[in-house]
C-alpha positions in Angstrom: -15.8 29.6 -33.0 -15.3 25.9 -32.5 -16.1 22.8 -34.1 -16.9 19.4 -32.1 -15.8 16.4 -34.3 -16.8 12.9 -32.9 -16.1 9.7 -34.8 -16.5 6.0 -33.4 -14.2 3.4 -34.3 -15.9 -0.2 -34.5 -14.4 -3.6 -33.6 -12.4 -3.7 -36.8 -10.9 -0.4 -36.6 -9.6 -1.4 -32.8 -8.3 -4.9 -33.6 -6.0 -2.9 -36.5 -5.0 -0.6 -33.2 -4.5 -3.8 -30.9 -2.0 -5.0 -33.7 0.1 -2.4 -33.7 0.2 -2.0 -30.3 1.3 -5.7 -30.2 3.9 -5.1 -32.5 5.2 -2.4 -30.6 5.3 -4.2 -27.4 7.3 -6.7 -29.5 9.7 -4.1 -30.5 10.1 -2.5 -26.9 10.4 -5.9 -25.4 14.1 -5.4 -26.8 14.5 -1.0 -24.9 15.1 -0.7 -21.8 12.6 0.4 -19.6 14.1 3.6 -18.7 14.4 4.3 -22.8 10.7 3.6 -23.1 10.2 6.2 -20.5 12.7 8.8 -22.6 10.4 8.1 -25.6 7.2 9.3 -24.2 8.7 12.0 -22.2 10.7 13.1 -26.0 7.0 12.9 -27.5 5.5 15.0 -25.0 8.0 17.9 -25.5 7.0 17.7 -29.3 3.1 17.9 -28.5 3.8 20.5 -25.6 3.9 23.6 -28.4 1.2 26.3 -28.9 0.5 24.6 -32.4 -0.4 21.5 -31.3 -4.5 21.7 -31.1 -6.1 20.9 -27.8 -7.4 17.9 -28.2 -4.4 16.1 -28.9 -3.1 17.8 -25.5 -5.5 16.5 -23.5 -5.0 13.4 -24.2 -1.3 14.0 -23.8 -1.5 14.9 -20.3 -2.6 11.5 -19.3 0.4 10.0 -21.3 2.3 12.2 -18.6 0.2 10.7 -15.5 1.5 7.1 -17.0 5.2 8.1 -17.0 4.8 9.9 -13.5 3.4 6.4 -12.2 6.3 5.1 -13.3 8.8 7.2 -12.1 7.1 8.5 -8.8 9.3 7.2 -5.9 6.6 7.6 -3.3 4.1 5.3 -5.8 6.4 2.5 -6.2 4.5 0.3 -8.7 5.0 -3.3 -8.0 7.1 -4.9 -11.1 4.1 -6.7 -12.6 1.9 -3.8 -12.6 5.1 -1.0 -14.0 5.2 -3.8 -17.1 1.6 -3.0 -17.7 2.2 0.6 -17.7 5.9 0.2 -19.6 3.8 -1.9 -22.2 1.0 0.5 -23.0 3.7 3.5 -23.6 5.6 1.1 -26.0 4.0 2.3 -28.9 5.4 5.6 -28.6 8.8 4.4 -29.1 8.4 3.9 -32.4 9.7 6.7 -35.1 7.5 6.1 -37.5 3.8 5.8 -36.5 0.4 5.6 -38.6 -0.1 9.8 -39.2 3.5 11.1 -39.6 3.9 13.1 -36.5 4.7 16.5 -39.2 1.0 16.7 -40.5 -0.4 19.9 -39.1 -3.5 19.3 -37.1 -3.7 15.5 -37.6 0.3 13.9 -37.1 -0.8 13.5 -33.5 -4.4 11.7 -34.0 -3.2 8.3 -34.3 -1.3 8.7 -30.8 -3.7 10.4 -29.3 -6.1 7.6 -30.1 -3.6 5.0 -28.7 -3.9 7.2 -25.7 -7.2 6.7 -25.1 -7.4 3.1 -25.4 -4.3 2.8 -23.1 -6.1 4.8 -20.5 -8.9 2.3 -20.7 -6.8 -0.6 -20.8 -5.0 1.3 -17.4 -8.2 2.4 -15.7 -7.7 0.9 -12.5 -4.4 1.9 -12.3 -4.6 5.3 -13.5 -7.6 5.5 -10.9 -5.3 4.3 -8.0 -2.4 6.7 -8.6 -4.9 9.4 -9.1 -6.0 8.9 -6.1 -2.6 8.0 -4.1 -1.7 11.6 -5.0 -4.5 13.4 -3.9 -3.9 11.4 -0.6 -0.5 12.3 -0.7 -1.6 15.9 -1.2 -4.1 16.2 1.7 -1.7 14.6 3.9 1.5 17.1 2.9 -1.4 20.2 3.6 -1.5 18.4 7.0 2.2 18.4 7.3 1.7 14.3 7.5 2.0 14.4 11.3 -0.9 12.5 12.8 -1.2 10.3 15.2 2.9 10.1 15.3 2.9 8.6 12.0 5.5 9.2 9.7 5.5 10.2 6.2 6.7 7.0 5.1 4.0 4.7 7.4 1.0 6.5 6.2 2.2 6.9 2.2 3.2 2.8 2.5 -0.4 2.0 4.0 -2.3 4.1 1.8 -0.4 3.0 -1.4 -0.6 -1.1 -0.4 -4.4 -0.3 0.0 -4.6 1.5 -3.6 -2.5 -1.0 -5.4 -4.7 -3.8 -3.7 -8.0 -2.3 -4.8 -6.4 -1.5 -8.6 -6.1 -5.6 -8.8 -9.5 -6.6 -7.3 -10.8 -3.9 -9.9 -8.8 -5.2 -12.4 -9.7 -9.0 -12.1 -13.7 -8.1 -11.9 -13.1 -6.2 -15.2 -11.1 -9.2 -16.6 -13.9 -11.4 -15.5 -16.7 -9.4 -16.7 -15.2 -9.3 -20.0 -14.6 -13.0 -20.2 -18.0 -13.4 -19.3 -19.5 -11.2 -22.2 -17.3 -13.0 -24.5 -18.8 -16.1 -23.7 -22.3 -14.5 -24.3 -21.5 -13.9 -27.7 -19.7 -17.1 -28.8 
């Protein structure tokens, strides 16, 4: 038997998120990017156990597309774009986080939830490297000779067009948000 549990959390509940997130960007301004990296990765082998309940995996496993965007050489993230990503897994570098990780069933909720307003916050880069590897996947199954192009050519094309399209996505997000802002003031 199981047991769907939805909750929403209203403006004030993510503005007391956005805090802490800001204060852990603060704090990992200071961590080398390749520690941020160690940090997540060191969660992940925590959450990986059989005890930890599935919805706190799932979420997980996108935590893991963020660091593989990161460290993927074919993907290459521009500089601008890897601070984005090095940002949004800054709060995982911190020890001590709102649910103490040790709680059975719950210690993982509060990341979890960071999670999943990272991945929104990311959408349109998570979308582009989701899609760079299923590219990258169609063209290894077709041994990535066509036309005389090599490997290299077609992964640089494709990833130039994905990481073009992730900012015009991006900036028509940004506007449409600064747009609804000024609707409500």
């Amino acid at each position: 038997m199981s047991l769907r549990v939805t909750f929403e959390l209203d403006d004030q509940d993510l503005q007391h998120f956005r805090l802490i997130m800001r204060e852990a960007r603060k704090t990992a301004a200071r961590i080398a990017p390749e520690d941020i990296v160690a940090a997540a990765e060191d969660l992940l082998k925590i959450v990986s156990g059989d005890r930890t309940p599935i919805f706190i995996r799932e979420r997980f496993d996108k935590l893991t597309l963020m660091i593989s965007m990161l460290t993927d050489i074919d993907w290459r993230l521009p500089h601008q774009e890897a601070n984005r990503v090095l940002n949004a897994l800054a709060y995982f570098t911190e020890p001590e986080d709102l649910i103490p990780d040790h709680i059975p069933g719950l210690g993982f909720l509060d990341d979890a939830i960071m999670i999943e307003l990272v991945v929104r916050e990311l959408k349109h880069e998570i979308e582009a490297y989701e899609d760079f590897c299923d590219y990258r996947t169609r063209k290894r199954a077709e041994k990535g000779h066509k036309a005389g192009i090599s490997r290299e050519g077609w992964l640089e094309t494709r990833r130039r067009e994905l990481q073009q399209r992730m900012r015009r996505r991006r900036k028509r997000s940004e506007q449409k948000s600064a747009r609804n802002l000024r609707l409500f003031r």
